[in-house]
C-alpha positions in Angstrom: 13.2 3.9 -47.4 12.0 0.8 -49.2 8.6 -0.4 -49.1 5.6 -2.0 -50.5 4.8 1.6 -52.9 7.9 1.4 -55.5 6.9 4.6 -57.0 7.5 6.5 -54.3 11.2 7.0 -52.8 12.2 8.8 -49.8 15.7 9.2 -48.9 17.1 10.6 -45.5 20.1 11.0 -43.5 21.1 11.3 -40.2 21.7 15.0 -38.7 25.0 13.4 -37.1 26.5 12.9 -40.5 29.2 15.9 -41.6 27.2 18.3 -44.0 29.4 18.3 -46.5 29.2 14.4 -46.4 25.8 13.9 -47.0 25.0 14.0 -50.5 27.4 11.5 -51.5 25.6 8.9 -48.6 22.0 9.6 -49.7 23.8 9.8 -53.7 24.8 6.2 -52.9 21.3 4.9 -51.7 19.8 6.3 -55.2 22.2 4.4 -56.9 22.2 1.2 -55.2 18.4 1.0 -55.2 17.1 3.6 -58.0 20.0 2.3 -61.0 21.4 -0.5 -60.1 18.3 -2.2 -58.3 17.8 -3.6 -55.0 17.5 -7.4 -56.5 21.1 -7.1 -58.2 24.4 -9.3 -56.0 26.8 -6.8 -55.4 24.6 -3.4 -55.6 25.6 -1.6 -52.5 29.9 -2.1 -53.2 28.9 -1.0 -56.8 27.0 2.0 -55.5 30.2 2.4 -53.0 32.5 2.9 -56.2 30.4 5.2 -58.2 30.0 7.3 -55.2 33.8 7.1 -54.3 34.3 8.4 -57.8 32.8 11.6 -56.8 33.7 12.4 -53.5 36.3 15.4 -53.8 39.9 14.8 -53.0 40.6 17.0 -50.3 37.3 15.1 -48.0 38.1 11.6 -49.5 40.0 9.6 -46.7 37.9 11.2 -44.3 34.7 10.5 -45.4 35.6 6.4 -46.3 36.9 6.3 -42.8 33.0 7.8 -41.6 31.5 5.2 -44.3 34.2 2.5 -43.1 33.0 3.0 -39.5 29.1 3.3 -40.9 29.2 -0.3 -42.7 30.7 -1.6 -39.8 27.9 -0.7 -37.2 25.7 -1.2 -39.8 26.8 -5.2 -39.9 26.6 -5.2 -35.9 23.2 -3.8 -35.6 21.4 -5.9 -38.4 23.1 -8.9 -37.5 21.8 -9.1 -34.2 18.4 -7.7 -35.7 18.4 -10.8 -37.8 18.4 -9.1 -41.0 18.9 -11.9 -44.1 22.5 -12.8 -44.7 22.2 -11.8 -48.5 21.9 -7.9 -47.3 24.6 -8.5 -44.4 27.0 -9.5 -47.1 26.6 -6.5 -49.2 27.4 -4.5 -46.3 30.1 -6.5 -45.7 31.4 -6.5 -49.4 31.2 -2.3 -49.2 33.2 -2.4 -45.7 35.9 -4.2 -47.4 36.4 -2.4 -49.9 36.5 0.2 -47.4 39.3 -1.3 -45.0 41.4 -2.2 -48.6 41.6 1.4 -50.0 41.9 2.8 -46.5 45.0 0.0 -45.6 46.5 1.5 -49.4 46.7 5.0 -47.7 
């Protein structure tokens, strides 16, 4: 969650997601925000590939069709929120990325 207090982080995930796809969701949030920054062009598909890089084999197309379908609700429901174009585009950028590898199957 990102707000006004930047020492304090709090990360969460939804009950709905697979356990054993979890950590690498929430492992992409630190990234994106925590390393690479929330201010950087491009953050959230970088995040996407460092946490690709360490999602083990035998879950890997499964889970980037669950993040595939995530980023692509994600873009519906902040779109119609009216959530700024510069964060809509990094979804975007992560989704596809997403479709690419998936299409490479």
């Amino acid at each position: 969650m990102t707000g006004d207090e930047r020492s304090v982080h709090l990360f969460g995930i939804a009950d709905s997601v697979p356990e054993e796809f979890r950590m690498y969701a929430v492992l992409h949030e630190f990234i994106e925000f925590l390393e690479i920054g929330e201010d950087s062009v491009g953050r959230c598909e970088a995040a996407l590939v460092e946490e690709l890089r360490i999602v083990p084999l035998e879950i890997k197309n499964e889970y980037m069709r669950m993040r595939r379908d995530f980023f692509a609700n994600l873009i519906d429901f902040y779109r119609d929120e009216g959530l700024p174009k510069t964060d809509i585009a990094e979804f975007e950028r992560s989704l596809s990325r997403l479709e690419g590898m998936l299409r490479q199957i």
